[in-house]
C-alpha positions in Angstrom: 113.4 111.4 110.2 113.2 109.0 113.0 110.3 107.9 115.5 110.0 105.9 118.3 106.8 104.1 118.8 106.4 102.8 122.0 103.0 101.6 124.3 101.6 104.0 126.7 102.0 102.9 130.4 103.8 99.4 128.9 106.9 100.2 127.5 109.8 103.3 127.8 110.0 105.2 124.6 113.6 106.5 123.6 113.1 109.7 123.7 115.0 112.0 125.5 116.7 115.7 125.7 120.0 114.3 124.0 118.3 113.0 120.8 116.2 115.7 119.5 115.7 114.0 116.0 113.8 111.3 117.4 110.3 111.9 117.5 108.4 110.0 120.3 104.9 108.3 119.6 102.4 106.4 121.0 101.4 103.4 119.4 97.6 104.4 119.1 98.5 107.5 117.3 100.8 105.4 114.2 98.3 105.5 111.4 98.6 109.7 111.8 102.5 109.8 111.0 102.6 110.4 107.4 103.7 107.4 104.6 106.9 106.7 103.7 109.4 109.1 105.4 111.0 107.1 108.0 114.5 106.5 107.7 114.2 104.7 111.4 111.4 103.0 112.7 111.6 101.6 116.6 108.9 99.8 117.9 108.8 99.5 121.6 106.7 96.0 122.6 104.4 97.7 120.0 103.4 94.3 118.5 102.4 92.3 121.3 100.1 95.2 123.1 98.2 95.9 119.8 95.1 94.8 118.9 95.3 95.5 115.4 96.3 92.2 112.9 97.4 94.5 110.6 99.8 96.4 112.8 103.0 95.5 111.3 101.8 96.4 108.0 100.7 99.9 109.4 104.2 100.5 110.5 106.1 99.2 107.3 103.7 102.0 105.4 105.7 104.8 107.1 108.8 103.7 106.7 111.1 105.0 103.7 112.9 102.6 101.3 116.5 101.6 102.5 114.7 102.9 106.4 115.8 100.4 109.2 113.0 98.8 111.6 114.2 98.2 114.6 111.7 95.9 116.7 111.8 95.6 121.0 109.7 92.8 122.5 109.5 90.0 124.8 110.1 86.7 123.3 107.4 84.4 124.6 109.3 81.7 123.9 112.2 82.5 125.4 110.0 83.0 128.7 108.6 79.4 128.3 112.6 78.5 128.5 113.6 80.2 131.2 110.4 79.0 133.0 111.4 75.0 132.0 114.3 75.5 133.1 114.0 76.9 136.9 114.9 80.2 136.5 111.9 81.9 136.7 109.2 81.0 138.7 105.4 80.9 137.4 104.2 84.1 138.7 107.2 86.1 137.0 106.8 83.9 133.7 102.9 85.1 133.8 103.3 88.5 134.5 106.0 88.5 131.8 103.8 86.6 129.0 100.4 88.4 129.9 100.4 91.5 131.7 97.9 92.8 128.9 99.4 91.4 126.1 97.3 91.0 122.9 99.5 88.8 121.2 102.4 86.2 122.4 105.1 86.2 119.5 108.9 85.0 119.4 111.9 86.3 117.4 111.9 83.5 115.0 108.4 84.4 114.3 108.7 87.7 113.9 111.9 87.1 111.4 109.9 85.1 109.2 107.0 88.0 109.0 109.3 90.4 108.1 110.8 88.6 105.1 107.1 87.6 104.2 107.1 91.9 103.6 110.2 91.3 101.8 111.9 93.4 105.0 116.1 92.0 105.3 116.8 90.9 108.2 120.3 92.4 109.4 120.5 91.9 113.3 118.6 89.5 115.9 120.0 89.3 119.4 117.6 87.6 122.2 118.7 89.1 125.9 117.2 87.7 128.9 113.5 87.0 127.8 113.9 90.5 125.6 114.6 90.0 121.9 115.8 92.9 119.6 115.7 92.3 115.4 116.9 94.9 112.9 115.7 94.7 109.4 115.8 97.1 106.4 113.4 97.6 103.7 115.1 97.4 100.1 
């Protein structure tokens, strides 16, 4: 089983009429999704739109042993670079830091909370200001 959890009116879920498997959910509705039966978790800016501290946790719940995380975000970080650096100016690097945001995090961060749940990080590619990080759950 796989399931895209994405943020309603923030981010795109991957959904669509080609991938049938993949079931689509808004990040509000996560704690309904039963425990442990994931073998693929996505999380669409999921992290930085939710109020809940706890969120990560939530979503590790659901997810099977040997299941694969994959998290989507904007690496806040990586926005503060690209703002330093002249390549964005201050109105795009706000609008792509706040823009209803809960939470600012970074790919680095993020790494390091995932092997705090003892998740292994296989993949972590930063694109642009978007990161993407892969991890599976022994």
């Amino acid at each position: 089983m796989r399931v895209s959890i994405y943020v309603e009116n923030k981010s795109l879920p991957s959904c669509s009429a080609i991938t049938p498997d993949l079931e689509c959910v808004p990040h509000t509705k996560v704690e309904t999704l039963p425990s442990a039966v994931f073998d693929e978790i996505e999380l669409i800016d999921v992290l930085e739109y939710d109020d809940r501290d706890n969120i990560l946790s939530i979503v590790l719940s659901k997810l099977r042993h040997n299941g694969m995380l994959k998290i989507q975000g904007t690496d806040a970080m990586q926005v503060v670079k690209v703002l330093n650096h002249g390549g964005m100016d201050l109105e795009s690097a706000s609008a792509g830091m706040l823009n209803g945001r809960m939470r600012l995090t970074s790919v680095h961060k993020l790494r390091e909370s995932l092997e705090r749940f003892g998740m292994e990080t296989i993949f972590t590619t930063v694109s642009g200001i978007r990161y993407l990080i892969e991890a599976k759950r022994p």
